[in-house]
Every structure is written in structure tokens, then in C-alpha cells.
C-alpha positions as a Markdown table, in Angstrom:
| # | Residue | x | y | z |
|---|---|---|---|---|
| 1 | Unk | -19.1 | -20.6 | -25.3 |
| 2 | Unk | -17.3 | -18.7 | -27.7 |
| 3 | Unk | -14.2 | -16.1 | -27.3 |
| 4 | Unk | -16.6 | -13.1 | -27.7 |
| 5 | Unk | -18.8 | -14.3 | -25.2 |
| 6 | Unk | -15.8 | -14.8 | -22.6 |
| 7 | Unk | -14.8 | -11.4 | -23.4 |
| 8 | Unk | -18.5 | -10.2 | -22.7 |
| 9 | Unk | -18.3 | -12.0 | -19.5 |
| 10 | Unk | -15.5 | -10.0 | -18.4 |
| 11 | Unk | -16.8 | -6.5 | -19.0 |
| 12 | Unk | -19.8 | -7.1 | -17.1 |
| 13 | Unk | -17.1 | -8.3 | -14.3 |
| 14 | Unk | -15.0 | -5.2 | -14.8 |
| 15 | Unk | -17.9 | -2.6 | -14.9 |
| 16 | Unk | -19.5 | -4.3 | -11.7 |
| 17 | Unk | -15.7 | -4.2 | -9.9 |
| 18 | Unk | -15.3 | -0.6 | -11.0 |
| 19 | Unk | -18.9 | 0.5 | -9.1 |
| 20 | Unk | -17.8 | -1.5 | -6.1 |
| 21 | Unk | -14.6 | 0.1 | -6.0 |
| 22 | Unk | -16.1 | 3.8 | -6.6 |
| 23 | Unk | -19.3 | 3.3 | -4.1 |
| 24 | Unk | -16.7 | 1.8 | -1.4 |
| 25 | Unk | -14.8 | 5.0 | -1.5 |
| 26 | Unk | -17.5 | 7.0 | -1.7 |
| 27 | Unk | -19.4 | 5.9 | 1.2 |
| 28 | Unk | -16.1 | 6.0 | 3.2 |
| 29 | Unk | -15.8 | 2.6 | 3.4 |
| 30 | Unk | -12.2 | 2.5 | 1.8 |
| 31 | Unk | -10.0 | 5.4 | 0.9 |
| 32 | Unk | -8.5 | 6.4 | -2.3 |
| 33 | Unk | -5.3 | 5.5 | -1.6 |
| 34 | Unk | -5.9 | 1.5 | -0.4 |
| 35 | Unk | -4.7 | -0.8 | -1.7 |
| 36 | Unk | -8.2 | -2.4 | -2.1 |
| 37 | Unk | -9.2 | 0.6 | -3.8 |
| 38 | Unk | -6.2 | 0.5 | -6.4 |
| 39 | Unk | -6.6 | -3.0 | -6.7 |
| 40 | Unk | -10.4 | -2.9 | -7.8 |
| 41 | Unk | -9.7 | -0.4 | -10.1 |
| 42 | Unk | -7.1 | -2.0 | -11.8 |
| 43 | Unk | -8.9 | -4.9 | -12.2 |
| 44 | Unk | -12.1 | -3.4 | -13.9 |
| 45 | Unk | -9.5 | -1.6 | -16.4 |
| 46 | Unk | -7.9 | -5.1 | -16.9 |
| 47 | Unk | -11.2 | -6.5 | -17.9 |
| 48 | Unk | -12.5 | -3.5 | -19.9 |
| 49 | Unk | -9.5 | -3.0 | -21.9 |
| 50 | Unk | -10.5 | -6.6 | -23.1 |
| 51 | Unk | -13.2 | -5.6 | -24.0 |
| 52 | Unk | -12.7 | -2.9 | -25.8 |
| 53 | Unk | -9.6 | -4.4 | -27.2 |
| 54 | Unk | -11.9 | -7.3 | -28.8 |
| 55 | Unk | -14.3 | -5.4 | -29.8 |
| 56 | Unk | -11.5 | -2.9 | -31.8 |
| 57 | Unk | -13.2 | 0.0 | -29.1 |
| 58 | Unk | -9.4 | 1.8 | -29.3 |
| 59 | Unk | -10.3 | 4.6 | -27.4 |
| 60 | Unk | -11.9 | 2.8 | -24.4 |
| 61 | Unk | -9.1 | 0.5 | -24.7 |
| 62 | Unk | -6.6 | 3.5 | -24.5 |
| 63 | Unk | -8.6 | 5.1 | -21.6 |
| 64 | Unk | -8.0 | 1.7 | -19.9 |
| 65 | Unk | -4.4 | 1.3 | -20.5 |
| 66 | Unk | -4.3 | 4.8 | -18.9 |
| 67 | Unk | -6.5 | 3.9 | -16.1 |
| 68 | Unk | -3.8 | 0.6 | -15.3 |
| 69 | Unk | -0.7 | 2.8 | -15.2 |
| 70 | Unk | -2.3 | 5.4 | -12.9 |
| 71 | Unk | -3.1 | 2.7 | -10.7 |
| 72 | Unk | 0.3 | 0.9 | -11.0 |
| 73 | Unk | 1.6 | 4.3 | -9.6 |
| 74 | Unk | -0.4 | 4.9 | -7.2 |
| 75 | Unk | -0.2 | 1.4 | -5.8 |
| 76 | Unk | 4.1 | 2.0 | -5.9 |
| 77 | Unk | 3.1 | 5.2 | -4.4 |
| 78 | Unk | 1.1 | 3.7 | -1.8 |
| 79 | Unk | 3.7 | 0.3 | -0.5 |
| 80 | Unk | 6.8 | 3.6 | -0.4 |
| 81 | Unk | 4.4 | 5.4 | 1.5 |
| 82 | Unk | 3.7 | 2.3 | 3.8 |
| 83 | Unk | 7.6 | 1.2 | 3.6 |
| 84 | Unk | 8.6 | 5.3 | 4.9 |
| 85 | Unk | 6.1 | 4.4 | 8.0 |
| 86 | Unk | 7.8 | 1.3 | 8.8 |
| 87 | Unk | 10.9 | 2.9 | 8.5 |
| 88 | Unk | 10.3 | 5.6 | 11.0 |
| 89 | Unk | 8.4 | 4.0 | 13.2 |
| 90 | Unk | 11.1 | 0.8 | 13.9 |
| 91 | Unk | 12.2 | 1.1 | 17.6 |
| 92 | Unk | 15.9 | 3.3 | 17.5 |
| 93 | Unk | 18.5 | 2.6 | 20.2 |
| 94 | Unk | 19.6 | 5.6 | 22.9 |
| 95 | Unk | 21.9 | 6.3 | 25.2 |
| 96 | Unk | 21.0 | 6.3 | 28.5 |
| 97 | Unk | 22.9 | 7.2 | 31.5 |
| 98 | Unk | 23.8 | 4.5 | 34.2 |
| 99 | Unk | 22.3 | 5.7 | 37.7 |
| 100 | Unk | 23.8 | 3.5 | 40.7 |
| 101 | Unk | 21.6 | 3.2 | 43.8 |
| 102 | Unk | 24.3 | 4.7 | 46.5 |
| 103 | Unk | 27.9 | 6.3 | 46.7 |
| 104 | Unk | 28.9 | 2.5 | 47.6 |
| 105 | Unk | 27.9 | 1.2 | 44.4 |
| 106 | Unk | 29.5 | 3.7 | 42.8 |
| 107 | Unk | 32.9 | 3.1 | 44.5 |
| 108 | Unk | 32.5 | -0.6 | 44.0 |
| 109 | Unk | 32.2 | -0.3 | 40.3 |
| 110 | Unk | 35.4 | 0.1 | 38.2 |
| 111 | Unk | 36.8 | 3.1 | 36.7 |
| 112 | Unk | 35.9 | 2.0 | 32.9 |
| 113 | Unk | 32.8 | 3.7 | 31.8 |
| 114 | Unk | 30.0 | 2.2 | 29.9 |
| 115 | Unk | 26.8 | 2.9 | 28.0 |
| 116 | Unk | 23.5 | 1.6 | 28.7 |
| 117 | Unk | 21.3 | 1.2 | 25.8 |
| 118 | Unk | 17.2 | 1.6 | 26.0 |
| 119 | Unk | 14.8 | 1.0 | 23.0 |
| 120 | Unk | 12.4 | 4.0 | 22.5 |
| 121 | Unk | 9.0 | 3.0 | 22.5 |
């Protein structure tokens, strides 16, 4: 098996991962900004820039370097996005007031004050 042939190989991978990847979003089965989605695509530009690069195909091999670096921002763009969510959604401590069951409890507790902290759910 020689180099070319390996290089062959992996266009025919790249151009079968880059229809998966655009018939997945298409028919709603992943969206445009997943992970999988970025993933795929990254992938098939991997491979076809190999290709092209072998094959001294400059342009398609500078269309590919292009389609890598979109993805690489769009994946960093997507694990902020996800790390933000995390963020704002981790539970957050409050203040609560303390509520005593009768005036005797009340009298029977001692003068210091205290908080009473609740997690939000």
C-alpha cells in the first residue's frame, strides 16, 4: 500500500464524515453548535487537507485549513458557552431568616443573632 494510496483512503473518510456531519444537522439530528457537529467537521477538513496537501491541491488545502480554525472557534466558543451555564446555574447560598416555633423559644434562645443559610434550588 503505498503513501498515495493511504492519503486516498483518507479523503474518501473525510468526504463521508463531512456528509454525515451536514445530513445530521440537517435533519435535526444534531445542532450546529455540538460538539459532535464541530467535531465531524473538523475531522473531514483534517483528512481533506491531506489530501489536497499530497496531491499539491493548494486551494482545497487552504479552504481546509480555514475550515479547522473556524471549527477550533467554534468548538472554544461552544465549552465557554457550556462553562457560563455551569457557572450560573451552581447552587448560591442565601440568607434566610430564623423563625422560632413560640415566644418560649424565642426567650430561651440567647441574645446573639445568627444567620441561617439555605441552598437555592
Amino acid at each position: 500500500m503505498t503513501l498515495m494510496m493511504v492519503a486516498t483512503a483518507l479523503g474518501w473518510i473525510g468526504a463521508l464524515a463531512g456528509l454525515v456531519a451536514y445530513a445530521m444537522v440537517s435533519r435535526g439530528r444534531w445542532n450546529a453548535d455540538s460538539l459532535a457537529f464541530q467535531g465531524t467537521n473538523m475531522l473531514a477538513a483534517v483528512t481533506m487537507l491531506t489530501v489536497a496537501a499530497s496531491n499539491g491541491v493548494w486551494p482545497s488545502a487552504a479552504a481546509n485549513i480555514a475550515a479547522i480554525l473556524i471549527g477550533a472557534n467554534a468548538v472554544a466558543t461552544v465549552l465557554r458557552a457550556k462553562k457560563k451555564r455551569q457557572a450560573q446555574s451552581a447552587p448560591v447560598l442565601t440568607v434566610v431568616k430564623d423563625t422560632a416555633q413560640d415566644e418560649a423559644e424565642l426567650e430561651a434562645q440567647p441574645a446573639v443573632s445568627h444567620r441561617v443559610y439555605a441552598e437555592a434550588a
